[in-house]
C-alpha positions, 0 to 999 in steps of 0.5 A: 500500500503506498503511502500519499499525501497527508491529511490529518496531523495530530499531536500524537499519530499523522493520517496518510491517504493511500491509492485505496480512498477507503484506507488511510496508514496510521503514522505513530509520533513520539510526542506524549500530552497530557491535560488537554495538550497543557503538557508536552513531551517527546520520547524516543521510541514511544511511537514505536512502542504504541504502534505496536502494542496498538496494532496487538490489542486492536488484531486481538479485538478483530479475531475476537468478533470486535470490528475495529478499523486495523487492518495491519501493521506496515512499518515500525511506526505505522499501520494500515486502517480502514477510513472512517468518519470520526464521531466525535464521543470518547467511549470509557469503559472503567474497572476503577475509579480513577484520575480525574473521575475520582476527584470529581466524585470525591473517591479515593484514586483507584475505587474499585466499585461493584460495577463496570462504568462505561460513561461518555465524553464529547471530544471537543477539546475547547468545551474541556471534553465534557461528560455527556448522555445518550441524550445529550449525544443525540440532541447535539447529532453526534450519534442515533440511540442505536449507535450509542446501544452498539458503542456501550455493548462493544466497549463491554465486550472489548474491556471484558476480553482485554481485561482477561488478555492483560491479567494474563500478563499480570497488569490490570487494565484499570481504565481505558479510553474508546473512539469509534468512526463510521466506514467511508465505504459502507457506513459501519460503525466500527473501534477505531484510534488506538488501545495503548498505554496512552488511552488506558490505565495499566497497573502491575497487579504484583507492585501496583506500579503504572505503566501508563501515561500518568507516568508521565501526568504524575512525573513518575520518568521511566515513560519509555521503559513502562510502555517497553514492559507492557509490549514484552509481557504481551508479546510474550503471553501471545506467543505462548 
C-alpha cells in the first residue's frame, strides 16, 4: 500500500491517504500530552512502542468478533486502517475509579466499585471534553440511540476480553479510553484510534506500579521503559 499525501496531523499519530480512498496508514509520533495538550513531551521510541502494542490489542479485538478499523501493521511506526468518519464521543469503559473521575466524585484514586462504568465524553477539546448522555449525544447529532446501544455493548465486550488478555500478563487494565468512526465505504460503525498505554490505565497487579501515561501526568520518568514492559509481557503471553 503506498503511502500519499497527508491529511490529518495530530499531536500524537499523522493520517496518510493511500491509492485505496477507503484506507488511510496510521503514522505513530513520539510526542506524549497530557491535560488537554497543557503538557508536552517527546520520547524516543514511544511511537514505536504504541504502534505496536496498538496494532496487538486492536488484531486481538478483530479475531475476537470486535470490528475495529486495523487492518495491519506496515512499518515500525505505522499501520494500515480502514477510513472512517470520526464521531466525535470518547467511549470509557472503567474497572476503577480513577484520575480525574475520582476527584470529581470525591473517591479515593483507584475505587474499585461493584460495577463496570462505561460513561461518555464529547471530544471537543475547547468545551474541556465534557461528560455527556445518550441524550445529550443525540440532541447535539453526534450519534442515533442505536449507535450509542452498539458503542456501550462493544466497549463491554472489548474491556471484558482485554481485561482477561492483560491479567494474563499480570497488569490490570484499570481504565481505558474508546473512539469509534463510521466506514467511508459502507457506513459501519466500527473501534477505531488506538488501545495503548496512552488511552488506558495499566497497573502491575504484583507492585501496583503504572505503566501508563500518568507516568508521565504524575512525573513518575521511566515513560519509555513502562510502555517497553507492557509490549514484552504481551508479546510474550501471545506467543505462548
Amino acid at each position: 500500500m503506498i503511502k500519499k499525501e497527508l491529511v490529518f496531523d495530530g499531536n500524537e499519530k499523522q493520517v496518510f491517504a493511500t491509492e485505496d480512498p477507503h484506507k488511510v496508514i496510521f503514522h505513530f509520533k513520539d510526542v506524549t500530552l497530557a491535560y488537554n495538550s497543557i503538557k508536552r513531551a517527546r520520547f524516543d521510541g514511544k511511537g514505536l512502542l504504541t504502534n505496536r502494542i496498538s496494532a496487538m490489542l486492536l488484531g486481538y479485538l478483530n479475531h475476537n468478533g470486535v470490528r475495529t478499523h486495523f487492518i495491519e501493521q506496515t512499518g515500525e511506526r505505522e499501520q494500515l486502517c480502514r477510513k472512517i468518519e470520526v464521531i466525535p464521543i470518547e467511549v470509557f469503559w472503567r474497572k476503577r475509579i480513577a484520575g480525574t473521575l475520582a476527584v470529581r466524585l470525591g473517591v479515593e484514586d483507584g475505587f474499585c466499585p461493584g460495577n463496570t462504568i462505561v460513561d461518555l465524553q464529547y471530544n471537543d477539546d475547547a468545551l474541556d471534553n465534557p461528560v455527556i448522555n445518550k441524550h445529550h449525544a443525540v440532541a447535539l447529532g453526534l450519534a442515533s440511540y442505536e449507535e450509542l446501544d452498539i458503542m456501550v455493548a462493544v466497549a463491554r465486550k472489548a474491556g471484558s476480553l482485554l481485561e482477561a488478555l492483560f491479567h494474563k500478563a499480570g497488569i490490570e487494565l484499570v481504565d481505558m479510553k474508546l473512539e469509534f468512526g463510521r466506514t467511508s465505504d459502507n457506513g459501519e460503525l466500527i473501534l477505531s484510534d488506538e488501545i495503548s498505554p496512552d488511552t488506558c490505565r495499566l497497573w502491575d497487579e504484583a507492585t501496583g506500579e503504572r505503566l501508563d501515561k500518568d507516568r508521565f501526568r504524575l512525573d513518575l520518568s521511566d515513560v519509555v521503559a513502562s510502555y517497553r514492559t507492557v509490549l514484552e509481557r504481551l508479546e510474550n503471553i501471545m506467543a505462548n
